[in-house]
N, C-alpha and C positions, 0 to 999 in steps of 0.2 A: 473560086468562092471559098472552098473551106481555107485556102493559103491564107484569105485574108483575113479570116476568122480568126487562123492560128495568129495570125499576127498582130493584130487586134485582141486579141487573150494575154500573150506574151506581155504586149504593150503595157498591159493594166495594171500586172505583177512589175513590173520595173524589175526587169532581169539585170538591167544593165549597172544596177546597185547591189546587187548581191555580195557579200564580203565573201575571200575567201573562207575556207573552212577551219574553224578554233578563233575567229573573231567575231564579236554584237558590237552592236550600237548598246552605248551605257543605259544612256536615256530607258531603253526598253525592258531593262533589268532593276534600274535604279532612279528612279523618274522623280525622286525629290533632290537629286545632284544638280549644284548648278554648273553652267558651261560659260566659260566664253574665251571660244579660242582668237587668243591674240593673232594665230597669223592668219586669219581669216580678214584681219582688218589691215591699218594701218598703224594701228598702236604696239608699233614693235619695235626693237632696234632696227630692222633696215627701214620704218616708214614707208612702207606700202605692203597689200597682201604678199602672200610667199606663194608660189608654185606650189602647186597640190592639192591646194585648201581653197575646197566649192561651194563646203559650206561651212555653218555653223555645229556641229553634229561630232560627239563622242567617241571613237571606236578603239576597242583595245583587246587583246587578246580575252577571251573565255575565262580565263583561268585568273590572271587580273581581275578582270569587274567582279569575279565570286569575292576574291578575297577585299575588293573596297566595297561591295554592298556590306560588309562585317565591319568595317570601317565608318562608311555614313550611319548604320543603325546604333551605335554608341554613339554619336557625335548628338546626331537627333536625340536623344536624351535629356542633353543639356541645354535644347533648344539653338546648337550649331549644325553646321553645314559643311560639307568639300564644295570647294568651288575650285573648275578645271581651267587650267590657262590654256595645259597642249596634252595631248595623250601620245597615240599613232600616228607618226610623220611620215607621212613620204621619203624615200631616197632623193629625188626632187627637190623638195623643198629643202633639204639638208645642199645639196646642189647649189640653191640658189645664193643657200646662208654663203658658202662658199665662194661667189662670186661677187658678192657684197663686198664680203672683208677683203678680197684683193684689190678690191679700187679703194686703194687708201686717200684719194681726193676726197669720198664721200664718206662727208661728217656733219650729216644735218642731223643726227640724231645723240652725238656725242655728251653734247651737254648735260641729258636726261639718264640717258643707259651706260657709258661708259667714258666719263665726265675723267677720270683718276688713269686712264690704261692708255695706253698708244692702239690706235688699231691696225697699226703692222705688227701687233706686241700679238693678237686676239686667238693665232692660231697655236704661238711658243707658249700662250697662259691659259690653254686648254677652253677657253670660253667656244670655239668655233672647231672642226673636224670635218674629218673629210666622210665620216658615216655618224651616226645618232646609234643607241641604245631602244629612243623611240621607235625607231622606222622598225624594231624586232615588237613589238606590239605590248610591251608589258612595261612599259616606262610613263611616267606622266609627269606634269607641271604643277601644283597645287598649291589654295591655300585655304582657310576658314574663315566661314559666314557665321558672324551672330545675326541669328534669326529673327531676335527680336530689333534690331537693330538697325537689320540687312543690310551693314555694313561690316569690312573683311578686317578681323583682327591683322591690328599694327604689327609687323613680322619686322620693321625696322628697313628693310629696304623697299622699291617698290622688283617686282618679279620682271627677274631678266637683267637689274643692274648688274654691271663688270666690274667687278672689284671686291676687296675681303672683307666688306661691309657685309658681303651677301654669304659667305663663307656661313656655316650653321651656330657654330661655335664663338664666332665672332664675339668680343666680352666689350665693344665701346659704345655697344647700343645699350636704353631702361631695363630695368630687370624686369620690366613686363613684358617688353618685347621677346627678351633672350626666354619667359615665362611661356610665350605664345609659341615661338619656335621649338622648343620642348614637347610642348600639347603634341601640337604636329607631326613630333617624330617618332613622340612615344606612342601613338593611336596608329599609325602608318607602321612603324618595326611591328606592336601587338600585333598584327594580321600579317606578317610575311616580305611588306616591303621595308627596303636598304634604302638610308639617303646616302647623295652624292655629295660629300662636306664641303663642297663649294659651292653649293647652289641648297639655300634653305624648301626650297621648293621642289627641288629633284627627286622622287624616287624610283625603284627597279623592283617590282615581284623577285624574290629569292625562287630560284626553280624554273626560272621562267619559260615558257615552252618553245618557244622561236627564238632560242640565245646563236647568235652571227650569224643570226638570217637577218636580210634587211628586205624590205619590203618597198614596191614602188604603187600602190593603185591609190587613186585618187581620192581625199575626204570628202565625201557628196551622200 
């Protein structure tokens, strides 16, 4: 009887969600951020969920979310927002991206995401890897909500195209776009993250604390 108790107590606290230790859930930290992790859907380049991704739900190293809660509280100022594409990735899901891009028959999603690039080209032009930055926990995908508007400033590509369109620097998009992409990097560098100059959306906490650790536990 008490076995069952204990495990009926157990049960209640969701042990089996526990992160390991120097990761939160953002949400819990940062609860006016919005989320929506693309590989939790099908609105991705491979066009279906990704391995790894149970839910819809934030996680990223401790030391990250400190430095973007200093990030959202400037942005709320001007009545903006972060909004998250992908934070913490699985090794898994990095896995899977992997096994995508070798089946080069499959190109139903080419048109939309990677329309300009060959994708037996995806791994020589750096877009695909055989490990993520993500999966060390201090990496994310982002972009910005006006609030009043609650629609996501025009960054010029949509997040996740292949090609130098999406590069930061990129100079063939409006000068409100290349204006927007700026906002972004210059409020994201103030507080400690690097972007990745080929993905306007990419960046990396500086210091990170899990640097080539990769991580494998499930987003749930």
């Amino acid at each position: 009887m008490k076995f069952i108790r204990l495990f009926l107590f157990l049960s209640c606290l969701n042990v089996s969600a526990q992160l390991p230790i120097g990761f939160v859930y953002v949400t819990d930290e940062i609860p006016s951020i919005k989320v929506e992790l693309r590989y939790f859907s099908s609105d991705n380049f491979v066009g279906k969920p990704i391995d790894g991704y149970n839910d819809n739900v934030l996680i990223l190293s401790s030391d990250a979310t400190l430095a973007l809660k200093k990030v959202q509280q400037e942005l709320l100022k001007d009545s903006l927002s972060l909004k998250i594409f992908d934070a913490y990735r699985p090794q898994r899901a990095v896995n899977h991206f992997r096994k995508w891009a070798q089946n080069v028959t499959d190109t139903l999603t080419k048109e939309y995401f990677y329309p300009k690039v060959k994708k037996k080209n995806l791994f020589k032009d750096g877009y695909i890897s055989t490990h993520s930055r993500h999966s060390s926990g201090s990496t994310l995908d982002i972009t910005i909500v006006d609030l009043r508007t609650c629609k996501e400033l025009d960054m010029g590509t949509a997040y996740d195209y292949f090609g130098k369109e999406s590069w930061t620097h990129y100079q063939r998009i409006t000068k409100k776009q290349q204006a927007n992409r700026m906002l972004l990097k210059s409020v994201m560098n103030k507080y400690g993250f690097r972007n990745y100059p080929k993905e306007w959306w990419h960046f990396t906490l500086r210091k990170e604390p899990f640097l080539n650790q990769y991580f494998d536990f499930i987003v749930e």
